[in-house]
mmCIF file of the N, C-alpha and C atoms, coordinates in Angstrom:
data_MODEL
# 
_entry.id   MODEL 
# 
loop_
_atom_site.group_PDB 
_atom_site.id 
_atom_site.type_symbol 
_atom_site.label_atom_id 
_atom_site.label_alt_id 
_atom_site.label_comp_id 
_atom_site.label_asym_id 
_atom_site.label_entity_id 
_atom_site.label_seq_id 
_atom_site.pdbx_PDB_ins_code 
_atom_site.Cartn_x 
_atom_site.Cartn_y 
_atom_site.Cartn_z 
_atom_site.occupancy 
_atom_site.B_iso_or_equiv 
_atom_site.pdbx_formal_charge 
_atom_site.auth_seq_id 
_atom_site.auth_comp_id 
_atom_site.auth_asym_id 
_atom_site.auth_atom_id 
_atom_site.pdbx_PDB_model_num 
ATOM 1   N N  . UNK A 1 1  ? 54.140 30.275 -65.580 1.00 0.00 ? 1  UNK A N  1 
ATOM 2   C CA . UNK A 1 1  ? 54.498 29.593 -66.789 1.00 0.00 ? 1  UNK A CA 1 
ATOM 3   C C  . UNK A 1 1  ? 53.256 28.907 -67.352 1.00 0.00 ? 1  UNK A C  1 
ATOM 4   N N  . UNK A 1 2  ? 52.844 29.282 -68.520 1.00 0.00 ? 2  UNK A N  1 
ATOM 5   C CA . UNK A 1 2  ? 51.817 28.490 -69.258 1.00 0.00 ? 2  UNK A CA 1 
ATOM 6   C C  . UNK A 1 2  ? 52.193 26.835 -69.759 1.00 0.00 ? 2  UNK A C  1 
ATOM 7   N N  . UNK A 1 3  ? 51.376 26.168 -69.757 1.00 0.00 ? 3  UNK A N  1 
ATOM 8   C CA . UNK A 1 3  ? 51.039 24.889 -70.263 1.00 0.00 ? 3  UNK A CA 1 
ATOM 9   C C  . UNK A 1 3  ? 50.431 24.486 -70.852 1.00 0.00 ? 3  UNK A C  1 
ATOM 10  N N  . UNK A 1 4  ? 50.726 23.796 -72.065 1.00 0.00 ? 4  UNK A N  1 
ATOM 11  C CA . UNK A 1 4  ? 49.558 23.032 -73.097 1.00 0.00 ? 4  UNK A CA 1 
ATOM 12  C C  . UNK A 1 4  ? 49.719 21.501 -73.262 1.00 0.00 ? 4  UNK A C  1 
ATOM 13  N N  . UNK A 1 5  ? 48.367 21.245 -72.992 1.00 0.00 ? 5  UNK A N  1 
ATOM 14  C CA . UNK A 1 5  ? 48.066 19.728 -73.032 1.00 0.00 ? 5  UNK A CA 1 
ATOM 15  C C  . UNK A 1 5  ? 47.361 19.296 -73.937 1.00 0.00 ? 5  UNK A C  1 
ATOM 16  N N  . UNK A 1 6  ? 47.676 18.588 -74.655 1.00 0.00 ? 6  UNK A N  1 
ATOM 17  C CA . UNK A 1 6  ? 47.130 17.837 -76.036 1.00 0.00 ? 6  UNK A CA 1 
ATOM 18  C C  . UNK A 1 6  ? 45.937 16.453 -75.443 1.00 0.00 ? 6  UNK A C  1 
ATOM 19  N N  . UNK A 1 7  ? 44.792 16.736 -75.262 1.00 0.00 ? 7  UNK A N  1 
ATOM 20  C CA . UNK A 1 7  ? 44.162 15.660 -75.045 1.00 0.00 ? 7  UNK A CA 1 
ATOM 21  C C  . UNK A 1 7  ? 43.041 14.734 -75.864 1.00 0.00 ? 7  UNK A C  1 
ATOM 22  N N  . UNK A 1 8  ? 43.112 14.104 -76.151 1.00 0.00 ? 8  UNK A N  1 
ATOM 23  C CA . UNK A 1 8  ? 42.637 12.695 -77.350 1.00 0.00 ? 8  UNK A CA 1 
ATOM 24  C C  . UNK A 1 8  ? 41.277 12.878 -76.849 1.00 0.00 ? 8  UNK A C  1 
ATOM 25  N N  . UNK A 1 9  ? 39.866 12.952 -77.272 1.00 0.00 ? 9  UNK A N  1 
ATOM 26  C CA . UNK A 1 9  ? 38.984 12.588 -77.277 1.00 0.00 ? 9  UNK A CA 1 
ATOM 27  C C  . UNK A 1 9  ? 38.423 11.577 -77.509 1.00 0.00 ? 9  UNK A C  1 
ATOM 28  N N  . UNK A 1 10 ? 37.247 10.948 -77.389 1.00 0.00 ? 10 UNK A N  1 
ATOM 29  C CA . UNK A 1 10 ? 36.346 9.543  -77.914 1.00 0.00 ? 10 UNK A CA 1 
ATOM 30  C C  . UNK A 1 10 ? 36.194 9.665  -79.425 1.00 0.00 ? 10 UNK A C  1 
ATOM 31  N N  . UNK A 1 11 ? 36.349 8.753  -80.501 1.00 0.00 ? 11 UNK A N  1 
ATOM 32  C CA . UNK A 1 11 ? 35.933 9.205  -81.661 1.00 0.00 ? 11 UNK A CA 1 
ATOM 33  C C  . UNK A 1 11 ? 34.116 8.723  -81.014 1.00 0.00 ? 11 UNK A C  1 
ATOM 34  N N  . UNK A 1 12 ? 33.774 7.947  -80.958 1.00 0.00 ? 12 UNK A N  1 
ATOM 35  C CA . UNK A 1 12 ? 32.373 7.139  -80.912 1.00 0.00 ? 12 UNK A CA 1 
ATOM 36  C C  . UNK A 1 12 ? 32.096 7.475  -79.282 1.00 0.00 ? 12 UNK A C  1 
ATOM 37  N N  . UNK A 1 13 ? 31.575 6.748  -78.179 1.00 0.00 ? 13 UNK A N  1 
ATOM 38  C CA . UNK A 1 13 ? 30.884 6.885  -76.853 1.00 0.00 ? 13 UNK A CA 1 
ATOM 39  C C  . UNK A 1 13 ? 31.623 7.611  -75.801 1.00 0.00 ? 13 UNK A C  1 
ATOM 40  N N  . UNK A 1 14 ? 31.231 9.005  -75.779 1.00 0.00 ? 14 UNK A N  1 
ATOM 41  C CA . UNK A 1 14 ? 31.784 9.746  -74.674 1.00 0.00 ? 14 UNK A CA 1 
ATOM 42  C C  . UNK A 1 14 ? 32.372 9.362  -73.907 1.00 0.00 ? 14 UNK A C  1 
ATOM 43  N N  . UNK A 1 15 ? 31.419 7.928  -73.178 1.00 0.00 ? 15 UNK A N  1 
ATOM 44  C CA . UNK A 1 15 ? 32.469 7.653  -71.929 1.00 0.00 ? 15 UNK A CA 1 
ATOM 45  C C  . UNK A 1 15 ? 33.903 7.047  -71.466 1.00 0.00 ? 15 UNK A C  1 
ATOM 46  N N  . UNK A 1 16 ? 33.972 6.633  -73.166 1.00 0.00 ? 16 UNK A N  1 
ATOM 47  C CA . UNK A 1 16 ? 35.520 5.830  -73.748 1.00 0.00 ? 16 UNK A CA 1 
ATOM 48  C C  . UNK A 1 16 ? 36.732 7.388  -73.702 1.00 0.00 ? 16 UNK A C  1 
ATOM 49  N N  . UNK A 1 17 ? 36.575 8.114  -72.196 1.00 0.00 ? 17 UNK A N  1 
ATOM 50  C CA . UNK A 1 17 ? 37.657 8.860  -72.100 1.00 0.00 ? 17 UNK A CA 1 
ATOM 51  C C  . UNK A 1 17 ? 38.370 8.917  -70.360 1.00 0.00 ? 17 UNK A C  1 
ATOM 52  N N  . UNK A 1 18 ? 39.919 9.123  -70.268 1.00 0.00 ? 18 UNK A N  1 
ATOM 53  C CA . UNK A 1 18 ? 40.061 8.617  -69.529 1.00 0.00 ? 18 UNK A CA 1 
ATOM 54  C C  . UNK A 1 18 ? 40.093 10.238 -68.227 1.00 0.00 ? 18 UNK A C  1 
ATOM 55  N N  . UNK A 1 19 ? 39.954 9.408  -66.614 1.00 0.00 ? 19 UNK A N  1 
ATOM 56  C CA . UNK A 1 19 ? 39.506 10.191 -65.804 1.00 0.00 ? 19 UNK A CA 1 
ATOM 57  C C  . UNK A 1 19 ? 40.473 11.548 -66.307 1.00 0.00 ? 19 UNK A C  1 
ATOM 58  N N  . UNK A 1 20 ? 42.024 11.560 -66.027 1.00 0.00 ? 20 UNK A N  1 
ATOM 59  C CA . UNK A 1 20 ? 42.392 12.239 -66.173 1.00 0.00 ? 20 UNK A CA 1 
ATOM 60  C C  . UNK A 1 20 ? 42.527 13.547 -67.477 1.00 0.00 ? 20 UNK A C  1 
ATOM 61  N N  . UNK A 1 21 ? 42.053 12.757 -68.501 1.00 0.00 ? 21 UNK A N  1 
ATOM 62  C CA . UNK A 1 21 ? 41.611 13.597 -69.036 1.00 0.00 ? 21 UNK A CA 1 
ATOM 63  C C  . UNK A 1 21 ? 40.363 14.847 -69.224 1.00 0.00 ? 21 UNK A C  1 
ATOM 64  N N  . UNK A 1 22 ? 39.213 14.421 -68.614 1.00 0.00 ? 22 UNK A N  1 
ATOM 65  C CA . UNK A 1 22 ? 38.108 15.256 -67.750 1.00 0.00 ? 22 UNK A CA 1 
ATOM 66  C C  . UNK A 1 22 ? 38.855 15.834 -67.051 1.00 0.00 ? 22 UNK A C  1 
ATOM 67  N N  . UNK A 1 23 ? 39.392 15.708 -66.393 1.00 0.00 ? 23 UNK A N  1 
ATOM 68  C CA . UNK A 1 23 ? 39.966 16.334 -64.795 1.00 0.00 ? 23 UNK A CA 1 
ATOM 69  C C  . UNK A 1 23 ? 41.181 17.776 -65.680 1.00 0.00 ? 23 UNK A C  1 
ATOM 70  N N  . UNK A 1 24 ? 41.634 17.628 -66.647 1.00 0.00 ? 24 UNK A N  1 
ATOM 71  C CA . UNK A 1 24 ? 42.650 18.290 -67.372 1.00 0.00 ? 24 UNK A CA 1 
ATOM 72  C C  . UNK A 1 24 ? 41.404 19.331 -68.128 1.00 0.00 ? 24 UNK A C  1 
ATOM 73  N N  . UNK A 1 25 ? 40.475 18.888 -68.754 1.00 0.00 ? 25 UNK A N  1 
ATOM 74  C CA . UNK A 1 25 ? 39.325 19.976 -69.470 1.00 0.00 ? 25 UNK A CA 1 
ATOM 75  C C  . UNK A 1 25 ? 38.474 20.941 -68.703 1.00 0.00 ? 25 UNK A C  1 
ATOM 76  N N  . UNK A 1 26 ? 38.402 19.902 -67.768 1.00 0.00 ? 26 UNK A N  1 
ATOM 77  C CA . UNK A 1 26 ? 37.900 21.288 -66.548 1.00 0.00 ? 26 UNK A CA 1 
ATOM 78  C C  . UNK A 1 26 ? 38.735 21.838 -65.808 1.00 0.00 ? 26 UNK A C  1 
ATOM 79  N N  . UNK A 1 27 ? 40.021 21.588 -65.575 1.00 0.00 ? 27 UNK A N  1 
ATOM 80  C CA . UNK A 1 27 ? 41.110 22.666 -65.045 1.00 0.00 ? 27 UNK A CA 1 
ATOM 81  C C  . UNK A 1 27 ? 41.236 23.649 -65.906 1.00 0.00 ? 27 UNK A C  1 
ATOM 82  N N  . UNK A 1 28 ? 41.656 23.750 -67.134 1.00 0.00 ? 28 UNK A N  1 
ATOM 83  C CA . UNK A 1 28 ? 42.034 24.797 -67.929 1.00 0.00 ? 28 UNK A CA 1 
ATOM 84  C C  . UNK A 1 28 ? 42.146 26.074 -68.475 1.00 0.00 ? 28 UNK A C  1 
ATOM 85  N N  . UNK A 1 29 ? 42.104 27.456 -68.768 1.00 0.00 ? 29 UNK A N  1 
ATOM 86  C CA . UNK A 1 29 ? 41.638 27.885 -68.971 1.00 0.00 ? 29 UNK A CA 1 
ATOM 87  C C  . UNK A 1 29 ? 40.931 28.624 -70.468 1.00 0.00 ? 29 UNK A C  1 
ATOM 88  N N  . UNK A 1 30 ? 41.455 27.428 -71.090 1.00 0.00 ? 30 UNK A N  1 
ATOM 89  C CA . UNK A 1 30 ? 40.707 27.312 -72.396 1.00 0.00 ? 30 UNK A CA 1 
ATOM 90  C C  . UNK A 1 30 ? 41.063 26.537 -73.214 1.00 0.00 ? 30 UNK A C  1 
ATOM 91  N N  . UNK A 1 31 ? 39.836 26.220 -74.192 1.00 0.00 ? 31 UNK A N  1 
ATOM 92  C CA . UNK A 1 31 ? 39.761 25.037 -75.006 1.00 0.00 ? 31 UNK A CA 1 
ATOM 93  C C  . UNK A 1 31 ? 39.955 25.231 -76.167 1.00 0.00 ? 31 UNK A C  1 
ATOM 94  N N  . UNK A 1 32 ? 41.184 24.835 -77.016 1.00 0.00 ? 32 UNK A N  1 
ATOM 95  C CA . UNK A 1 32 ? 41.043 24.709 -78.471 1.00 0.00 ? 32 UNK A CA 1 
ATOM 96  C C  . UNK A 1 32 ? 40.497 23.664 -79.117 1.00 0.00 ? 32 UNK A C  1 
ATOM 97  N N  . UNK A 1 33 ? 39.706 23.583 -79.914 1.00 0.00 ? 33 UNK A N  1 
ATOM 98  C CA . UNK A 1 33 ? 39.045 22.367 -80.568 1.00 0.00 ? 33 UNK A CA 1 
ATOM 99  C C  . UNK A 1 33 ? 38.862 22.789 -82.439 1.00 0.00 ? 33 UNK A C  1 
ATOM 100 N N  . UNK A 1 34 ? 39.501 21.761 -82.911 1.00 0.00 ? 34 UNK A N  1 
ATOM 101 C CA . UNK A 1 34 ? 38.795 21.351 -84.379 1.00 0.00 ? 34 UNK A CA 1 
ATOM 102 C C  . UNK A 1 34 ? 37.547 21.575 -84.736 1.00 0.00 ? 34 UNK A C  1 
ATOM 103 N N  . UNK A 1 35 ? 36.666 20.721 -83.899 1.00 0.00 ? 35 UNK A N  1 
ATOM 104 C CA . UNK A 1 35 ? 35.582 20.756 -84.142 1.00 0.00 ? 35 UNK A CA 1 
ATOM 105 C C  . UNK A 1 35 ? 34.669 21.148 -83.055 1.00 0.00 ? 35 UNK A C  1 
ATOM 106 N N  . UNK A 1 36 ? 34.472 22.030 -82.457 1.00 0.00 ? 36 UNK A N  1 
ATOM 107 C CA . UNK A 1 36 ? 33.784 22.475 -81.676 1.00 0.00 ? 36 UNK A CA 1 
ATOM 108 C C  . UNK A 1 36 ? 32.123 21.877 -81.620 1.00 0.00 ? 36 UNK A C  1 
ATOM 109 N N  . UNK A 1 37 ? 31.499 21.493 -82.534 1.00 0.00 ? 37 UNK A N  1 
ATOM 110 C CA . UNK A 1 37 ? 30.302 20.902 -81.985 1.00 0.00 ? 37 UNK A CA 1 
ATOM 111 C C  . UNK A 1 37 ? 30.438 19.697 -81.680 1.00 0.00 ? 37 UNK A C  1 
ATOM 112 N N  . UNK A 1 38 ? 31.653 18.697 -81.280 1.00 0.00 ? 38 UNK A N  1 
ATOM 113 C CA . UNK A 1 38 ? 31.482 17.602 -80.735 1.00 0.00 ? 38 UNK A CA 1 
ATOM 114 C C  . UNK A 1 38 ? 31.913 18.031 -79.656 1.00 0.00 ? 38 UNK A C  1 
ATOM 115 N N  . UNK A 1 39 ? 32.790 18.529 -79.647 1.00 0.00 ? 39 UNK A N  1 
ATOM 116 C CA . UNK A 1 39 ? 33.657 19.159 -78.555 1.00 0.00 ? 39 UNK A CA 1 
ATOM 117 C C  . UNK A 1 39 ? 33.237 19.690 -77.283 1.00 0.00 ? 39 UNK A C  1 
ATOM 118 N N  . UNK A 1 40 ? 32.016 20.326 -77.661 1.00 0.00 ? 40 UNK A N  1 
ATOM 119 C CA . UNK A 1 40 ? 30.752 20.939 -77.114 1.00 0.00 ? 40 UNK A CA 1 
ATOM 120 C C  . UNK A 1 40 ? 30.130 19.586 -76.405 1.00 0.00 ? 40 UNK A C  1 
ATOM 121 N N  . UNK A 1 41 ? 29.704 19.176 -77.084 1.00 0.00 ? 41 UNK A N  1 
ATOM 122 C CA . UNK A 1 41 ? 28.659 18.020 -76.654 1.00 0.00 ? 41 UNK A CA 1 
ATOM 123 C C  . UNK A 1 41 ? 29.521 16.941 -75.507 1.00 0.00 ? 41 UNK A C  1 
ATOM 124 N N  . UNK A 1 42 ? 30.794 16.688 -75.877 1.00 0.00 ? 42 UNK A N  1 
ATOM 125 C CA . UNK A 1 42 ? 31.871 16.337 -74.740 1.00 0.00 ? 42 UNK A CA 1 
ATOM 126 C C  . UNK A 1 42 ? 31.864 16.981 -73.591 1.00 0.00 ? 42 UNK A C  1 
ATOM 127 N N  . UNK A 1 43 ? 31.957 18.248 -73.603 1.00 0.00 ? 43 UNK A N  1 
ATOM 128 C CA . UNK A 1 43 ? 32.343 18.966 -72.330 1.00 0.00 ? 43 UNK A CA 1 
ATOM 129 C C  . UNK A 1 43 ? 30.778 18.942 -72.036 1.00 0.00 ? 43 UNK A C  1 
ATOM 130 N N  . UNK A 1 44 ? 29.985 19.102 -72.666 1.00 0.00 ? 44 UNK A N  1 
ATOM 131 C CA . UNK A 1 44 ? 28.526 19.165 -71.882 1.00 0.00 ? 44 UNK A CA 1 
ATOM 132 C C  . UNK A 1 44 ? 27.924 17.886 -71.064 1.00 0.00 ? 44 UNK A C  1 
ATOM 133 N N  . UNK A 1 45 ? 28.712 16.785 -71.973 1.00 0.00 ? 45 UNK A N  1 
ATOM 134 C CA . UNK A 1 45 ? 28.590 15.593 -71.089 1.00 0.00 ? 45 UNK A CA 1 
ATOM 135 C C  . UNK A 1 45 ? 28.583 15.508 -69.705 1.00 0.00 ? 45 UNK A C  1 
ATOM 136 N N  . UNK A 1 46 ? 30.431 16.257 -69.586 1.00 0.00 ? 46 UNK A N  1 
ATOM 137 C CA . UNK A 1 46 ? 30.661 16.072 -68.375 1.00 0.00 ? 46 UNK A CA 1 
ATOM 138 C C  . UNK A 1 46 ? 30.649 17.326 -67.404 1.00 0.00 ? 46 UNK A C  1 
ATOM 139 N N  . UNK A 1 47 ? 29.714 18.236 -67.797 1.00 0.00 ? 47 UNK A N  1 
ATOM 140 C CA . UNK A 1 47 ? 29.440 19.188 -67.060 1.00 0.00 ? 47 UNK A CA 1 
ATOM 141 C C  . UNK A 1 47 ? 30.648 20.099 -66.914 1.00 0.00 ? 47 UNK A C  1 
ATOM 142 N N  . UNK A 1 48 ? 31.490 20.285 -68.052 1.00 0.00 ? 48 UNK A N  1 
ATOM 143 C CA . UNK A 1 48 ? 32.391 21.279 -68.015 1.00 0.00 ? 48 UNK A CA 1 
ATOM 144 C C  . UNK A 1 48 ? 32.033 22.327 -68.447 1.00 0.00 ? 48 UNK A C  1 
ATOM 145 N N  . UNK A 1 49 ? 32.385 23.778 -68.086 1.00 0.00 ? 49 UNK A N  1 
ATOM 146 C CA . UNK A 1 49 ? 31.907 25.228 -68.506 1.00 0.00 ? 49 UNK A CA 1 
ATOM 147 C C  . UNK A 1 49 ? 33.490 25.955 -68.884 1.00 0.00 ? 49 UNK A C  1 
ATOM 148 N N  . UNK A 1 50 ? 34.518 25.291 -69.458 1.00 0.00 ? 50 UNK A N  1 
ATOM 149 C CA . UNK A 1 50 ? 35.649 26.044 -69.896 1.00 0.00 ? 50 UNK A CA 1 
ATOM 150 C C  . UNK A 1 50 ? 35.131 26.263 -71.182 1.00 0.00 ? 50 UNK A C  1 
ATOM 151 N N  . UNK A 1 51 ? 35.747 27.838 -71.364 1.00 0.00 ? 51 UNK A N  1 
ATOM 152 C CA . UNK A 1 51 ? 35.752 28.373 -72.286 1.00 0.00 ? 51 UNK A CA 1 
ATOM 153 C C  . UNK A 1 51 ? 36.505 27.531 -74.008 1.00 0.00 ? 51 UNK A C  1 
ATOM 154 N N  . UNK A 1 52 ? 35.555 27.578 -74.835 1.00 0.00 ? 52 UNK A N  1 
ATOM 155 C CA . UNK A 1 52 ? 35.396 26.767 -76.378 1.00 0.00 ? 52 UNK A CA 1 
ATOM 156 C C  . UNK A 1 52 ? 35.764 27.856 -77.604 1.00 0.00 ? 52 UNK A C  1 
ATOM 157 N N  . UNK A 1 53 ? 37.174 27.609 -78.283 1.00 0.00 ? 53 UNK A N  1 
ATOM 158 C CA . UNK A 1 53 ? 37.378 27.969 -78.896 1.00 0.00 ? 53 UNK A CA 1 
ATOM 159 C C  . UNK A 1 53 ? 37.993 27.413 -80.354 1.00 0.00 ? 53 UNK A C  1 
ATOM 160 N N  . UNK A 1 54 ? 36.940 27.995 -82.253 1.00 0.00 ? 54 UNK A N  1 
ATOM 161 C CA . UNK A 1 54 ? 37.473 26.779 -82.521 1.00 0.00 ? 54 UNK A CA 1 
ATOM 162 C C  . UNK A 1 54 ? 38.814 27.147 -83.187 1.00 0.00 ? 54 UNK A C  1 
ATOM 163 N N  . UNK A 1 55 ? 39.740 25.957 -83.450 1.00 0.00 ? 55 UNK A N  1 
ATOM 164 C CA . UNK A 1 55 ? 41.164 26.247 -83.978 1.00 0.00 ? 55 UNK A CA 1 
ATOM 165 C C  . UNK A 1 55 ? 41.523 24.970 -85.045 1.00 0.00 ? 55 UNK A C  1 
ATOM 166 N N  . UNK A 1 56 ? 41.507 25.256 -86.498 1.00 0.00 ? 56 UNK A N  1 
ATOM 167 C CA . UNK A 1 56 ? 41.826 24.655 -87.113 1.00 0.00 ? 56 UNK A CA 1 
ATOM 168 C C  . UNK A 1 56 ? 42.886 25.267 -88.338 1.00 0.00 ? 56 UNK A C  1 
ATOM 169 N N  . UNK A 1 57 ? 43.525 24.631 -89.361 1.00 0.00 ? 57 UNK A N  1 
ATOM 170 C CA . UNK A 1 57 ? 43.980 25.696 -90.849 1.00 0.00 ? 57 UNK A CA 1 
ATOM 171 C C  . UNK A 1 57 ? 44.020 26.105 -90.904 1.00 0.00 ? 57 UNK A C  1 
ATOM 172 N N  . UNK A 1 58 ? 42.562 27.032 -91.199 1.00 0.00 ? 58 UNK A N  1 
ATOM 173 C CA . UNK A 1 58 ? 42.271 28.121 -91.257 1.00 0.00 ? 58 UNK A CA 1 
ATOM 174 C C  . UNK A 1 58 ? 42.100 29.345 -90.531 1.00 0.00 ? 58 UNK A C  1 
ATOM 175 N N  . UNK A 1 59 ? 42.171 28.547 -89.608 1.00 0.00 ? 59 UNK A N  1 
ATOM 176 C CA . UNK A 1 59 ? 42.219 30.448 -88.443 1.00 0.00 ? 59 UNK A CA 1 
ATOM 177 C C  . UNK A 1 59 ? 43.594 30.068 -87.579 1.00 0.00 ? 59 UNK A C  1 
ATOM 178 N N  . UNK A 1 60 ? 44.798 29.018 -87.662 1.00 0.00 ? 60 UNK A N  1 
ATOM 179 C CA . UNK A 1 60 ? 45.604 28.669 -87.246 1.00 0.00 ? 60 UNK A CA 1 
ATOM 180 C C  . UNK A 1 60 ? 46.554 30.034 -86.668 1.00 0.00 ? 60 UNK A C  1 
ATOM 181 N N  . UNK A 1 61 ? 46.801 30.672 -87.884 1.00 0.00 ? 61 UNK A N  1 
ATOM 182 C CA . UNK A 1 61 ? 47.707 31.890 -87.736 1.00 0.00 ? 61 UNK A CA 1 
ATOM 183 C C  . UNK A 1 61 ? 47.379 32.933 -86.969 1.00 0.00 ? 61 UNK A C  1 
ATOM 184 N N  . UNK A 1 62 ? 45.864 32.747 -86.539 1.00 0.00 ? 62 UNK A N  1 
ATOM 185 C CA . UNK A 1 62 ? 45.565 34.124 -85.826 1.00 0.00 ? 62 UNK A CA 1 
ATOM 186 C C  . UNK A 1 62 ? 45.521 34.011 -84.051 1.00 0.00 ? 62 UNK A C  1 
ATOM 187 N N  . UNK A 1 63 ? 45.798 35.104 -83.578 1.00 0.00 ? 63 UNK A N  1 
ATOM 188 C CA . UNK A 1 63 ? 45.796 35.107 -81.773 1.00 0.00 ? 63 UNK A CA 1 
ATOM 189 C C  . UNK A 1 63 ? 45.025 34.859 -81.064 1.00 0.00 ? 63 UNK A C  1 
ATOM 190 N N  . UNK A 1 64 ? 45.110 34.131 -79.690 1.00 0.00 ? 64 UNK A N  1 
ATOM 191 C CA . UNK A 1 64 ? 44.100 33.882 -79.144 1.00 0.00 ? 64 UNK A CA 1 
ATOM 192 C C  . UNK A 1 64 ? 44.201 34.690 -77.659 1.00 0.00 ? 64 UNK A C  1 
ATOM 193 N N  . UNK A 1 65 ? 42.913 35.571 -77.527 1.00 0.00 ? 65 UNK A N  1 
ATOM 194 C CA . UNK A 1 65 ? 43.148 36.546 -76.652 1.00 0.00 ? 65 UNK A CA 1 
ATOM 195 C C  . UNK A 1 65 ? 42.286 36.194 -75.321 1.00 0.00 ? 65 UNK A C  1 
# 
């Protein structure tokens, strides 16, 4: 059974995020993000290598394979 978890990011200092949420970005097996170049720079923070994909409006309707 698949699962999706909605997790809140820092607007301002990376480290204003909570453990369990790291611990949920590097379990996963993939990342939807808005904005992928912060998003990026988040997971690079914390040394995550899950796969970054971006998802907003505009590409909303299409599949993710």
């Amino acid at each position: 059974m698949s699962k999706l978890f909605l997790v809140p990011t820092p607007i301002g200092n990376l480290k204003d995020i909570t453990y369990r949420a790291v611990e949920i970005l590097g379990n996963v097996d993939i990342i939807l993000a808005e904005d992928t170049r912060h998003a990026g720079k988040l997971l690079k923070h914390y040394n995550i290598s899950t796969k970054l994909l971006s998802h907003h409006k505009f590409n909303e309707h299409h599949a993710v394979d």
